[in-house]
N, C-alpha and C positions, 0 to 999 in steps of 0.2 A: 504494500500500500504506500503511496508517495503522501510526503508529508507537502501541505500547505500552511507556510507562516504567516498571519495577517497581520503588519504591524499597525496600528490606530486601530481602536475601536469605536468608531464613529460612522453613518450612513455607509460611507463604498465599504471601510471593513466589513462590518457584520453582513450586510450583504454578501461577498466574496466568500463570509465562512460558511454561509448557510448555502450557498449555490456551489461551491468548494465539500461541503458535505455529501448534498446529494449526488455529486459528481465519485462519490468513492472517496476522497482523499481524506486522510489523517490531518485534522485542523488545529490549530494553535494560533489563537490571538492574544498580541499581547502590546498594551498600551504607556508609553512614560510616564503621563497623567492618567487622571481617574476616568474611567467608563461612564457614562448616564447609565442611570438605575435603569430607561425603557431599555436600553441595549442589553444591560446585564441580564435583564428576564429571558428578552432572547438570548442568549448565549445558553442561558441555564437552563431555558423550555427545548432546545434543542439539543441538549448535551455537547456542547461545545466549550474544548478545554478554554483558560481564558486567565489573564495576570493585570496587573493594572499597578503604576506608581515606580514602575521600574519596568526593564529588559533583565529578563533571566537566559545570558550568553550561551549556554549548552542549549537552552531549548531551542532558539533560533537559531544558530548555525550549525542543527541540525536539517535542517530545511532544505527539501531537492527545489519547492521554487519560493518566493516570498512574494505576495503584493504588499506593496506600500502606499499608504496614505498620501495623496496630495500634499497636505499641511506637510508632511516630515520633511527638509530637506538631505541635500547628497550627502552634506557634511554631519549630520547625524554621526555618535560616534560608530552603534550599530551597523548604521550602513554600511558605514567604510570600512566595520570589519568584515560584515556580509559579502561586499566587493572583492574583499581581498581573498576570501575564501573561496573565490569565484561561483555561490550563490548566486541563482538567475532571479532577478526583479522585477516586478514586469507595475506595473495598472490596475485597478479597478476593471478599468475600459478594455484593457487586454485582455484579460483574466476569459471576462465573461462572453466578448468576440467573441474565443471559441465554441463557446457552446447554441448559437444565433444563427438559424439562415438568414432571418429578418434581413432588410435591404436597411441602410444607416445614412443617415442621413447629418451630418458631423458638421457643427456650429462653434468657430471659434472667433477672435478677436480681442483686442483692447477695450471697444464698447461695443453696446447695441447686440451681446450675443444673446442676452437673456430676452431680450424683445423678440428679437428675431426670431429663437427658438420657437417659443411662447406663440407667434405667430404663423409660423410655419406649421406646428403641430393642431391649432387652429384649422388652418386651412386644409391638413389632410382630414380632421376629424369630419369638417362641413362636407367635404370630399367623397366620405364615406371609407376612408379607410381605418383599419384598423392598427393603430397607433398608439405608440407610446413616449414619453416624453421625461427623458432623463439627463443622466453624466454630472456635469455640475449645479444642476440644478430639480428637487423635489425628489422623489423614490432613485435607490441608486439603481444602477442601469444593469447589475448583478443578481437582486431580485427580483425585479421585471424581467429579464430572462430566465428566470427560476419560475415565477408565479406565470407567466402570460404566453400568451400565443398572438405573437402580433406579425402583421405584414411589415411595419416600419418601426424605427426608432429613432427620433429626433434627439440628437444629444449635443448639450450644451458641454463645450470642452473646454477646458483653460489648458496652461503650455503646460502646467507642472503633471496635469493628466495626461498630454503627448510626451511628455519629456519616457514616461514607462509604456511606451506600444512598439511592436516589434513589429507584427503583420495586422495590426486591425486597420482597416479598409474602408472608409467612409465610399459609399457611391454615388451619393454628391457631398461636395467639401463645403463650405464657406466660411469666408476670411472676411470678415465685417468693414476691419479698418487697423491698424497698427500706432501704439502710441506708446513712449514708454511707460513701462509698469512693471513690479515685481524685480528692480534690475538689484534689489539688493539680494535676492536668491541665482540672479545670472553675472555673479564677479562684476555686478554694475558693469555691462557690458550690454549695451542695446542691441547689438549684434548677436549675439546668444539667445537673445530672450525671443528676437526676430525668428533664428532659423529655427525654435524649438514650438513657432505656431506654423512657420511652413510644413511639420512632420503631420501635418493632417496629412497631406496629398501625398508624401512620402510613397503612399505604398499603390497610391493611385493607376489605374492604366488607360488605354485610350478609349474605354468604355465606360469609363466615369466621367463628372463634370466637376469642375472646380469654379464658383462664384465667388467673384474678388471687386473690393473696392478700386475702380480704375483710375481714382482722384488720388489715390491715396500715392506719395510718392517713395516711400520705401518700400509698396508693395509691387509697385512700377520696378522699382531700382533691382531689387529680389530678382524677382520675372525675368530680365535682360540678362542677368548673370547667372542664371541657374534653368534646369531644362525641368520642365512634369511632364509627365506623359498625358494627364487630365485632358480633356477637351475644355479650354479656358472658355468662359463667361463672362467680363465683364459689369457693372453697373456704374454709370456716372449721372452727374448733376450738369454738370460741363460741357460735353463733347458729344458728338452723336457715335454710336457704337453698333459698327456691321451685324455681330452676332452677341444680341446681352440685352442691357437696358439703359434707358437712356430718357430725356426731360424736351418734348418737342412739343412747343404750343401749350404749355401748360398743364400737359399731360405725359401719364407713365407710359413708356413705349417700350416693349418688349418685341424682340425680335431674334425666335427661337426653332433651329431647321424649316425654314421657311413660314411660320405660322407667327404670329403678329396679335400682341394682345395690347390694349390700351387705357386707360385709365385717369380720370382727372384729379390733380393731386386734391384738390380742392376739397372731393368727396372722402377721402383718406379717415378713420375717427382718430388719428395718432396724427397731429403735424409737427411742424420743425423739421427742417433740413438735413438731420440724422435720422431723424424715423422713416422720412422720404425715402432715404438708401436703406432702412431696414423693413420697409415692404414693397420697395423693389429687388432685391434679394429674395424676399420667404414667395414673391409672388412667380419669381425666376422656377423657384425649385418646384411648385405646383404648375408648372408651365413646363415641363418636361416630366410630370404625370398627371400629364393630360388631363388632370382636373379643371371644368367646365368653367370658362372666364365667368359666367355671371357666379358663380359660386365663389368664386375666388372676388370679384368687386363687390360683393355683399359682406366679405366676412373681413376684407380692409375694410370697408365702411364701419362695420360695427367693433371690430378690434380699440380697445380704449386703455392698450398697455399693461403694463406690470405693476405689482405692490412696489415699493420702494426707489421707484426713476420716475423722477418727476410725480411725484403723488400728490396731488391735490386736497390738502386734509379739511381745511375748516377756513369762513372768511369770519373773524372776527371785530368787532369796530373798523370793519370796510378796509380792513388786513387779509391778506391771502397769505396761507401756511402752506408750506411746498415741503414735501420728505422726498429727499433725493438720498439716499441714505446707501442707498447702492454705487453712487461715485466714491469710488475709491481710491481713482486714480485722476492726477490732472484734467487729462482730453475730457473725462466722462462730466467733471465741474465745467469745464471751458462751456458745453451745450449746454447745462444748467443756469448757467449766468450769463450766456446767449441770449437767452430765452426770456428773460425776465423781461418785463415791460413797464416795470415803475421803480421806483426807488427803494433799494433792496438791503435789507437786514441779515448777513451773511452768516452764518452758523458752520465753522471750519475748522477740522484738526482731530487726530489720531494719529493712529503709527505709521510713519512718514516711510514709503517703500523709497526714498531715494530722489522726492521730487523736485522739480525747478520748476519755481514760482512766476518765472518772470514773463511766460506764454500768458498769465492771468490778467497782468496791470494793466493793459488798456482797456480791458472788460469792466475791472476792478473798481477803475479810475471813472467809468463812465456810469456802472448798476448801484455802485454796491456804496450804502452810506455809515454802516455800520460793520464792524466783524466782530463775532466773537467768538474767540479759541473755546472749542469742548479738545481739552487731549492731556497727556500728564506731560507730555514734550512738545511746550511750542512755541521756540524760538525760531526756527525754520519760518512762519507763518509772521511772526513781530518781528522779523527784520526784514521780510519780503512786500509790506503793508503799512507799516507804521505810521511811512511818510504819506502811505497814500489815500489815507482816510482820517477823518478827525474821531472817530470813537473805537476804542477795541477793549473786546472786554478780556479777561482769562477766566473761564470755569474747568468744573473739575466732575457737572454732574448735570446729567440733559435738562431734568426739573429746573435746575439754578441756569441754564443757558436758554431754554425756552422763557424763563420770568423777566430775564435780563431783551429777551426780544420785545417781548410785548411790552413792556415799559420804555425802550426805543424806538417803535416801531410808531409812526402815526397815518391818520387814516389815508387812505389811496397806495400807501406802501404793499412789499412782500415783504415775508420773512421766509429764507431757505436755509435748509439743512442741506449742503451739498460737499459732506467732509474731505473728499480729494485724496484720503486717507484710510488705512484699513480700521479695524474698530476693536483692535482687540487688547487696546490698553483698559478700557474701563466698559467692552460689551463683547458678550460671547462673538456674535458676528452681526456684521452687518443689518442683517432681519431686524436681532432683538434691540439693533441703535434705533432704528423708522421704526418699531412698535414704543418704543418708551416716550419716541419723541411725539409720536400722535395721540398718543394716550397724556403728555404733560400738555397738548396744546387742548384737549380735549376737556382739561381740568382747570382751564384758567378762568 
């Protein structure tokens, strides 16, 4: 019997060990930190060995293969002894490929993946397929191939879940947009963090399709200097585009083996200039299975986004509260404070993956009247702003940063939460930052 080592006990772990179970193998998870009590039940309801608060070394390098968690990085000390012991490592996403005829449909990026997934899984369901909608985001993509029998799987990828696939095969790709992020797990190296979302297509052939932002100019620069086998897709806002999508007349123009779909952005339920690009994407991928254009212009019509990007919470004393809580990274703030249309009370900061602030200031300098730091580090943010606004506050607790808004904030303003920043100095993740923060604006 081969042994399976799961390290993290969190969504892709236990998944892996219960889809790693049925599969035959001898499982072993084991956690640095503590386990949640839901996961522990599973573990225990399915007799699943399992350690928590440390690595016990004999048990894991014991291991003929290991999946590892996203969250864990390479430098882990574990890891690097697993490496050295020449232990094969692989993904979640890997892992469970093999056990999937399902056709995959692989969503990755800097921003706009989780919309887009979210949207594309949409449009298959309105479609009539049967679908499922995972990877990094909602049920992991290990137990939906354990529990389900689906035609598709819509999975939302980040790089640290490509950085462990060896042969998993998306057959259609998408590459959103590229921006840095995370460069403090790629040796602050934009170039790394780059070629480890190009491993979508990696394993691509010329029977697949790969949809890519054609605006975007690192993904341009990639492309010229590296070969896929993919059948490339394009989408732009800019340029007219032979075979992809493209903005003529005020409308979505799709142009795919000779069949032409269209669309006026106007009707879209999602606008802005980035949602634009991310329901010409999810519309690309429904448009090469042949699902029915008016089903596909009915269900952009009625698509009205995701919890935490751009959320809309409460208008109070003629105040609009915005939870963007899912920006985590510059680019994904830049659209946030794009977007604002009045005079903006900015809510910013958490654990800083390595950002530079200075793409912000003319956005900054024009939206935003106030800032105030939520983070336990934020120097980065008061030296980047200081000069550029006359009020900044520092808190330490969303309740005390949401009170400090609304006592700034006067009427015809926004107040957003758009932290730029990951969230795991003072909130599990990102979710639970936009639930505390809707929930203090809901109590004021």
């Amino acid at each position: 019997m081969k042994r399976l080592v799961v390290l993290g006990g969190g969504e892709s772990g236990v998944g892996t060990a219960l889809l790693g179970k049925k599969k035959g193998y001898e499982v072993f998870v084991s956690d640095y930190a503590n386990i949640k009590d839901t996961y522990k039940q599973v573990l225990i309801h399915n007799e699943i060995d399992w350690e928590e608060g440390g690595h016990t070394e004999k048990e894991i390098l014991s291991a003929d293969i290991v999946m590892k968690s996203p969250g864990i990085p390479d430098t882990a000390p574990i890891v690097l002894k697993l490496r050295k012991s020449g232990v094969e490592i692989i993904s979640e996403i890997e892992f469970a490929f093999n056990y999937t005829k399902a056709s995959i449909i692989g969503i990755t990026g800097s921003n706009g993946k989780t919309t887009t997934a979210t949207l594309v899984n949409k449009l298959l369901e309105d479609g009539g397929f049967k679908v499922a909608l995972g990877g990094n985001i909602g049920n992991s993509f290990a137990v939906q191939v354990l529990e389900g029998s689906y035609e598709y799987y819509v999975l939302e990828l980040s790089s640290f879940q490509l950085d462990g696939i060896e042969k998993f095969t998306p057959h259609i790709a998408v590459l959103t947009n590229l921006s840095p992020d995370h460069l403090d797990r790629y040796d602050n190296k934009y170039g790394n963090y780059i070629a480890s979302k190009f491993r979508i297509t990696m394993n691509q052939t010329a029977d697949d399709y790969f949809i890519y932002d054609g605006d975007d100019e690192e993904i341009s620069t990639w492309l010229k200097n590296n070969t896929i086998e993919a059948q490339k897709l394009p989408f732009s806002l800019f340029r007219e585009v032979e075979e992809g999508a493209c903005i003529k007349n005020k409308k979505i123009v799709i142009n795919i083996k000779n069949k032409q779909f269209t669309m006026p952005v106007k009707t879209l339920g999602l606008q802005g200039q980035h949602n634009v690009k991310n329901a010409m994407a999810a519309s690309m991928v429904a448009n090469l299975l042949d699902i029915r254009k008016q089903t596909i212009r009915q269900s952009l019509q009625h698509f009205l986004g995701v919890e935490h990007r751009l959320e809309k919470v409460l208008k109070i004393n003629n105040v609009n509260y915005f939870n963007d809580s899912k920006a985590t990274n510059i680019n994904a703030t830049f659209y946030a404070l794009d977007s604002m249309e009045s005079p903006t009370v900015w809510i910013v900061g958490g654990v800083d993956k390595g950002n530079d602030y200075e793409v912000l200031l003319p956005l900054v300098n024009e939206k935003v009247k106030a800032i105030i730091c939520l983070g336990l580090a934020n120097e980065k943010i008061v030296n980047a702003f200081g000069n550029v606004v006359d009020i900044m506050v520092e808190t330490h607790a969303m309740k005390d940063a949401v009170q400090v808004a609304y006592r700034l904030a006067k009427r015809g303003d926004s107040v957003l939460l758009s932290p730029a920043c990951a969230s795991f100095d003072l909130f599990e993740n990102y979710e639970e930052r936009g639930r505390q923060f809707k929930e203090s604006v809901r109590n004021l």
